[in-house]
N, C-alpha and C positions, 0 to 999 in steps of 0.2 A: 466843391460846392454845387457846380452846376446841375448835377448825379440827383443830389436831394432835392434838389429845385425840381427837376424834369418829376420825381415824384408828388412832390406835394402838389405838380398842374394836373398829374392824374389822379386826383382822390380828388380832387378839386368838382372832376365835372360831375354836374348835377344831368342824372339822366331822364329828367324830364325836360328839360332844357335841351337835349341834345336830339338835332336831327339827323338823321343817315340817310345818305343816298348813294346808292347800289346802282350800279351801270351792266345792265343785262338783267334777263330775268332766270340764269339759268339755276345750277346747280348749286355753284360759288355763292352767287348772290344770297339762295337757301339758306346754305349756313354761315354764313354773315350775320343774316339776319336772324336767324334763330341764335347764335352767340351773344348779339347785341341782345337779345327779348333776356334769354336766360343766362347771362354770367356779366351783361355790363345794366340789366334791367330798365335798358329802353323800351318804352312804351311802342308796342307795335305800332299804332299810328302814324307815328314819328319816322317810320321805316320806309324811305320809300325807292319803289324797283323802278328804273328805269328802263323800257323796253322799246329797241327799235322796230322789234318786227310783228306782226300782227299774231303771230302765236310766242306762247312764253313757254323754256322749258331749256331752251341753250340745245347743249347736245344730245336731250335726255327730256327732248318734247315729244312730245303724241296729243292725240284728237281721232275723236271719234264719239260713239256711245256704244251698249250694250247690242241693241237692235242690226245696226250697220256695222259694228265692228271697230276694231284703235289701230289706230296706223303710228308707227313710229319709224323716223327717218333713221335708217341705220338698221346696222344688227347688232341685237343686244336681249341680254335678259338679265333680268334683277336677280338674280340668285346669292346664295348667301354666302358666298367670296367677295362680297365688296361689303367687306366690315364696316368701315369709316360710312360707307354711305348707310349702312346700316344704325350705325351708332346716332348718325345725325335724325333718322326718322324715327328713333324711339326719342329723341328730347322732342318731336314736332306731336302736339295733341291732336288727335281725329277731327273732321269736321262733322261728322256724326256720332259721336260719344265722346266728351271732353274727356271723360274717366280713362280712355285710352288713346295709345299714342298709334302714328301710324306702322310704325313697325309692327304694333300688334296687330291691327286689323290688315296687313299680307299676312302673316302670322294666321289669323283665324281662318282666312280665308283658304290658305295650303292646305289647312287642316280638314275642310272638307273632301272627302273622297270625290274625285275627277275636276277639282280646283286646282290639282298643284300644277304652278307656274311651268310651262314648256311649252318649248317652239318643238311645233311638227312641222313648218316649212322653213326655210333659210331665204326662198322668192316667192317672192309673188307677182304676176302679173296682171293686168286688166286689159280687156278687150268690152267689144258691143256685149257679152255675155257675161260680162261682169268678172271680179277675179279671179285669178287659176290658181292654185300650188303649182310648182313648176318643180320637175323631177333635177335634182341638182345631185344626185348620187351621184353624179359623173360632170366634170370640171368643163368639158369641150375642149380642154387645149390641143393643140398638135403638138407635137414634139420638137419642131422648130421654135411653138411661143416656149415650151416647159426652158425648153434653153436659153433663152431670150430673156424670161425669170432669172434664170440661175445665173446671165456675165450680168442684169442689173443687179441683182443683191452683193455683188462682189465686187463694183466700184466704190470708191470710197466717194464724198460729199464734193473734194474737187474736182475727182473725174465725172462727174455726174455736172459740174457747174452751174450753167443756167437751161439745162437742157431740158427738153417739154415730153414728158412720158407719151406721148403718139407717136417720137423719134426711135422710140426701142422697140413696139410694135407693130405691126401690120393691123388694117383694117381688122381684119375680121376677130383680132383678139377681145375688141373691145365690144362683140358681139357673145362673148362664152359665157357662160353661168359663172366660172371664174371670174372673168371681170363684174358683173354685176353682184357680187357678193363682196368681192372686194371696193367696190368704188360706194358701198350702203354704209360699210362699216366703221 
């Protein structure tokens, strides 16, 4: 009996009556909240993101504008191997044309010639001269960090314990384009 009970409190709730609050403003949160709009038909209003940090966006934040440019923490690009996250911007409508969803407008946007989405740098740097591409064809390791890599990737999680990754390498590793590619990503 209890089986049918736990149903009948879900059909129960009246989704105007119901409020959700989302802890973070990332990705998660998105499709929570776009689930709740379209499949439990809570009132967006009713939705609300809780954010602790002065930009919203989790792991998958940026800022900027056209003029200066978008900066996003990390290396990454939206390309079209992330289905799921794909699927979830075609259920989310445009904030410039209701009639389309946001998958479409990246979608339209690919489709201009010299629009399609891609990184020509992996770094970038800033100085007094504003920022550089940084030639990253070549890693900077020595051969001593490449092996240094290769006994960490081959401990296992208790040989590794509570150990602090500036215990495996030397100063200067954490100066290579290597490491700056990997510590964005």
């Amino acid at each position: 009996m209890p089986h049918a009970r736990q149903h009948h409190i879900i059909t129960d709730r009246i989704p105007d009556k119901t409020n959700a609050y989302l802890v973070g403003g990332g990705i998660a949160s998105l499709a929570a909240a776009t689930h709740l709009i379209n499949d439990a038909h809570v009132p967006a209003h009713q939705i609300h993101i809780l954010e602790s940090s002065s930009l919203s966006g989790g792991s998958m934040d940026g800022a900027g504008n056209s003029q200066a440019g978008y900066i996003l923490r990390g290396g990454r690009m939206l390309n079209f191997s992330y289905l799921c996250t794909y699927d979830l911007l075609s259920r989310i409508p445009s904030l410039a044309n209701p009639d389309k969803t946001v998958k479409q407008e990246i979608e339209d946007f690919n489709a201009v010639p010299g629009n399609k989405t891609h990184a020509r740098a992996r770094l970038v740097r800033s100085d007094d001269d504003g920022p550089h591409i940084i030639d990253a064809s070549h890693l900077g390791l020595t051969m001593k960090q490449r092996l240094d890599l290769i006994s960490l990737a081959t401990k296992t999680e208790k040989q590794l314990g509570v150990g602090k990754i500036n215990e495996y390498f030397d100063a200067e590793f954490f100066k290579t384009n290597f490491w700056y590619m990997w510590d964005t990503m």
